[in-house]
C-alpha positions, 0 to 999 in steps of 0.5 A, spaced: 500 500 500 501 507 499 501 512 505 502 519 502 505 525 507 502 532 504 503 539 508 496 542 508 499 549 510 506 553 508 510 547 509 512 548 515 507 543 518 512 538 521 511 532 516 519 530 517 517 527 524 510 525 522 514 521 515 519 519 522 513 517 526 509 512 521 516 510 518 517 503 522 511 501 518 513 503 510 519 500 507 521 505 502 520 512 503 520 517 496 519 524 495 517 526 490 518 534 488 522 540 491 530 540 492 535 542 498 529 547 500 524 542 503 528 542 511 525 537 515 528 535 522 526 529 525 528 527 533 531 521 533 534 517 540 534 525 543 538 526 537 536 531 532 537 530 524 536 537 520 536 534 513 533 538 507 534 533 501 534 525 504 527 523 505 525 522 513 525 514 513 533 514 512 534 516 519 530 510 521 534 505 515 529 505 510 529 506 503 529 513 501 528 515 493 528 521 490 524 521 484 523 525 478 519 530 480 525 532 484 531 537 483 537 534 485 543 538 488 549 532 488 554 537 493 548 537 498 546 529 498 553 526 498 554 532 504 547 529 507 549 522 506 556 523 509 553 527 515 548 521 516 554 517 516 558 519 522 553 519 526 552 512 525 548 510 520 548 507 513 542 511 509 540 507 503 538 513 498 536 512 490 536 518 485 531 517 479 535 518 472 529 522 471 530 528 476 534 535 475 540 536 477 542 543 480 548 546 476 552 551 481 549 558 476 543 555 478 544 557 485 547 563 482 542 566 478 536 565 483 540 569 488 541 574 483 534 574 480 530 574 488 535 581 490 531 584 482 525 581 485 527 585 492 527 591 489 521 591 485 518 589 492 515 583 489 520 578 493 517 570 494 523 568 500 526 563 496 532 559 500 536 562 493 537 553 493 536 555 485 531 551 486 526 555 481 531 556 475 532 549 475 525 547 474 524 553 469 530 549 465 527 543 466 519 546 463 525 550 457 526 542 455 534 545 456 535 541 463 540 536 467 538 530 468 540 525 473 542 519 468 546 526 463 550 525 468 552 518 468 555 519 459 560 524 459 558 525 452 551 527 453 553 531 459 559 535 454 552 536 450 548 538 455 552 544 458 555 547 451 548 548 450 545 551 456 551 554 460 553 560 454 545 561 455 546 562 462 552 567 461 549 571 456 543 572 461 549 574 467 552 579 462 546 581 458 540 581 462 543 583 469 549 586 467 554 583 470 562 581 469 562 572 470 569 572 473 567 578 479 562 573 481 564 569 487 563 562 483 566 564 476 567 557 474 559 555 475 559 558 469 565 555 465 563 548 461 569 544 462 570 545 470 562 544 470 563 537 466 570 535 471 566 536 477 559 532 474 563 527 471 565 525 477 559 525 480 556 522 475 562 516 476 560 516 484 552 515 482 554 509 479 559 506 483 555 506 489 548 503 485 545 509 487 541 511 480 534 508 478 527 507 474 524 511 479 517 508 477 519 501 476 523 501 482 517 503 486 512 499 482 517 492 484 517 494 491 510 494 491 509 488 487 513 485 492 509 487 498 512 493 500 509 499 503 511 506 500 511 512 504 510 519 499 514 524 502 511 532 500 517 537 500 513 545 503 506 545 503 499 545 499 499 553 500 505 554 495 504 549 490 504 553 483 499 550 480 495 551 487 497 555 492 498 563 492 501 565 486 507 568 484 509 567 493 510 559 491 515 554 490 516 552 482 512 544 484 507 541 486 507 538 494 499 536 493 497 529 493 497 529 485 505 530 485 506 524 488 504 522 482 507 525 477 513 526 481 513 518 481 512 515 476 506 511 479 499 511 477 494 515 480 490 510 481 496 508 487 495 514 490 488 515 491 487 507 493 492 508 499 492 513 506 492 521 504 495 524 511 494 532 511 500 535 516 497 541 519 501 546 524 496 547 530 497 555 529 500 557 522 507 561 519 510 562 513 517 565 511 517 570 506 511 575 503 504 574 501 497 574 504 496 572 510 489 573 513 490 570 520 497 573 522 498 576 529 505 579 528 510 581 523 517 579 520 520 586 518 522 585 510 517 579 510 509 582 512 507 587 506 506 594 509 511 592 515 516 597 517 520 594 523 519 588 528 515 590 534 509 594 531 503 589 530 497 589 534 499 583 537 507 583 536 508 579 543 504 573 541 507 572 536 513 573 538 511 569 544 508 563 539 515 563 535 519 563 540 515 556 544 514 554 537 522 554 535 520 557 529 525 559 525 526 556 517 530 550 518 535 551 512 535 558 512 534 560 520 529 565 517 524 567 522 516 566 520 510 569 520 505 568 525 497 567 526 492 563 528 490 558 524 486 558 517 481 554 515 478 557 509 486 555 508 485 548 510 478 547 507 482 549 500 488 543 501 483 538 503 479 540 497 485 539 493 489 533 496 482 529 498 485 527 505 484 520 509 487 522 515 489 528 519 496 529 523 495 536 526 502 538 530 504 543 535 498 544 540 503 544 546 506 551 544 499 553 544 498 551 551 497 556 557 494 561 553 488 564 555 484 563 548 486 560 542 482 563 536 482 560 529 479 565 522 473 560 520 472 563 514 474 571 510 470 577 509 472 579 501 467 585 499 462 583 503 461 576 502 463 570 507 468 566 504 468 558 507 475 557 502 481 561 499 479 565 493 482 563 486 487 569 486 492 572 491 489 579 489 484 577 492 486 573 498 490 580 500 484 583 500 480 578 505 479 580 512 478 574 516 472 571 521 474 568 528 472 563 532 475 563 539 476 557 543 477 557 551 484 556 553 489 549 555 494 549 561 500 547 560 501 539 562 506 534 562 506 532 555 510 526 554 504 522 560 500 525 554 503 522 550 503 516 553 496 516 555 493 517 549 488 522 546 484 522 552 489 525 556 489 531 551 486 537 555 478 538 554 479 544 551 484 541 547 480 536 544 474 541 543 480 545 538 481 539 534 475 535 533 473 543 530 478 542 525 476 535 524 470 536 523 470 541 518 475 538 514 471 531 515 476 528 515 479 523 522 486 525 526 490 520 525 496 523 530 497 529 534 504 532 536 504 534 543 513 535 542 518 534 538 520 527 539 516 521 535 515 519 543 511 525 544 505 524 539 499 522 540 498 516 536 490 515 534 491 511 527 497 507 524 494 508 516 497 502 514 491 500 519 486 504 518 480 501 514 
């Protein structure tokens, strides 16, 4: 069977830890888009792994595939694998030949093109990971893939066509002179080729290149369960989230797909877990309706950190929360949580199963409030409007629920829901029930021991 991970926020909703948490019952773990901008910390043995390409499950000693709908830079999973290894571990990652590779100019023209978006006042808040250009490389039908990399002649080919494109867009289109970037050779064919080539040698030399659709096809004709693993989240999925402040792929259900090379019908017979934050951030610009306080050069219209109406809550919420980019240390935005944005997700990815996260840091507040719906010229709105425009322009309606104490989470934990605080609970099955779907887990600290386990998908009927 097939369980399938997706953020029903702005990808920070903890789906590495809830990956961690039902690992132990997938045998693969695939991701299926996104690159080295997708971090996830998972929190294993008091040991915390912050890792932003290899799946979750390698730290469990599953299987981790990256499949064709991904954007692979090399330097980042040899450097991932290797750090993983000192600590002990042996992860086993296989690489879809189909997937993209991330070209050093990559990383270079996002940089530049987010500082002239920036000035422009229309900056997204990449991880400048070059992420973006090479998705645009790969639609361009001028992109490295994977297997490229495995015949230097067709790599050679490859970048004589592409890389004399990339230089004239620095010098022509931006203005600058190659040899005074900090990475000149990102942009010369013959050190480009050098280095790839080797890697291209490494790939082979330790197995790691597969069919990803035929390999994960095989795994399951075999018995196996795979895990779908989303990078970010349904709110910033191009097609389906508040565009232009998205990422360049999809994270909905439907990548998984796509992104796989598996049959829709697989996915959509398996278990389709929506991971939702208790409360909501985000890094970088763009709506948000709900939001308590800002983040200087991030909230549209704010000056300077301290001058929200309710600066010290947010504050408060991310400080207890930890709420800073995993592959950035960018502070995010906060606000209560969005249902007219969820309604939106499950809508989009047809959820099975909730996981909802991060209740704990809420606790001890007086009242916690959720926006119910928007007010968007005079009409209420039950779900996100199509455009961003539009979103920008919605007021929110809010529903307040009485307060949580502060308890010894880890006995909840152990107890089981029950044990969740009344009020709690009443804040949980609101989102629940008006997602009609059921909670699977719900996350009351960091560590996998600390999730309150309702429902294993695996066992679900």
């Amino acid at each position: 069977m097939t369980v399938t991970i997706v953020g029903a926020q702005l990808g920070d909703e903890g789906k590495g830890g809830v990956v961690d948490l039902y690992g132990d019952t997938a045998d693969v773990v695939a991701r299926y888009q996104g690159g080295d901008n997708a971090g996830h910390t998972v929190v294993h043995d008091g040991e915390k792994y912050k890792l932003s390409l290899v799946p979750s499950g390698a730290v469990r000693g599953k299987i981790g595939v990256l499949g064709n709908g991904c954007v692979i830079n090399p330097r980042t999973l040899f450097d991932e694998i290797e750090a993983l290894q000192e600590k002990g571990l042996d992860p086993d990652v296989r690489v879809a030949e189909r997937a993209h590779v991330i070209l050093p100019f990559h990383r270079v023209l996002d940089g530049i093109e987010e500082d002239v978006k920036s000035e422009d006042d229309q900056e997204v808040g990449t991880t400048g990971r070059g992420i973006g250009p090479t998705y645009e490389d790969k639609a361009g039908r001028r992109g490295v893939r994977i297997g490229d990399l495995l015949d230097p002649d067709v790599l050679r080919d490859r970048l004589e066509y592409v890389v004399p494109q990339k230089r004239a867009l620095i010098e022509d289109v931006y203005g600058a002179d190659v040899s005074d970037l900090d990475d000149p050779d990102a942009f010369d064919v013959d050190a480009l080729f050098e280095e790839f080539r080797e890697i291209g040698e490494r790939l082979a030399e330790q197995n790691m290149t597969v069919n990803a659709s035929a390999f994960l096809t095989d795994a399951m004709a075999d018995g196996e369960t795979v895990m779908f693993e989303g990078a970010q989240g349904t709110i910033i999925d191009i097609d389906h989230g508040n565009y232009p402040y998205v990422t360049s792929s999809n994270p909905t259900a439907g990548g998984a797909a796509v992104g796989t090379g598996l049959s829709p019908n697989v996915i959509a017979e398996g278990e389709i877990i929506g991971i939702v934050k208790g409360y909501l951030t985000r890094v970088g610009s763009g709506p948000l309706p709900t939001e308590l306080g800002g983040v200087e050069g991030d909230t549209p219209g704010y000056d300077k950190q301290g001058d929200g109406e309710n600066e010290e809550l947010a504050t408060y919420i991310r400080e207890e929360g930890g709420e800073y980019g995993t592959v950035t240390g960018r502070p995010r935005r906060v606000g209560w949580l969005d249902m007219p944005m969820l309604r939106h997700s499950a809508r989009v990815n047809g959820f099975t199963g909730l996981a909802i996260n991060h209740i704990d840091v809420l606790a001890g507040l007086d009242e916690v409030k959720i926006g119910h719906s928007y007010e968007l010229d005079g009409e209420e709105l039950l779900a996100m409007p199509p455009t961003t425009e539009e979103w920008g322009r919605c007021e929110a309606t809010f529903k307040t629920f009485d307060g949580w104490d502060d308890v010894d989470w880890a006995a909840v934990a152990e107890e089981g829901y029950d044990a969740i605080p009344e009020n709690a609970r009443t804040y949980l099955e609101y989102i629940s029930d008006e997602l009609d779907a059921p909670i699977y887990a719900v996350g009351v600290g960091p560590g996998r021991e600390e999730t309150v386990v309702v429902e294993t998908p695996t066992d679900a009927p």
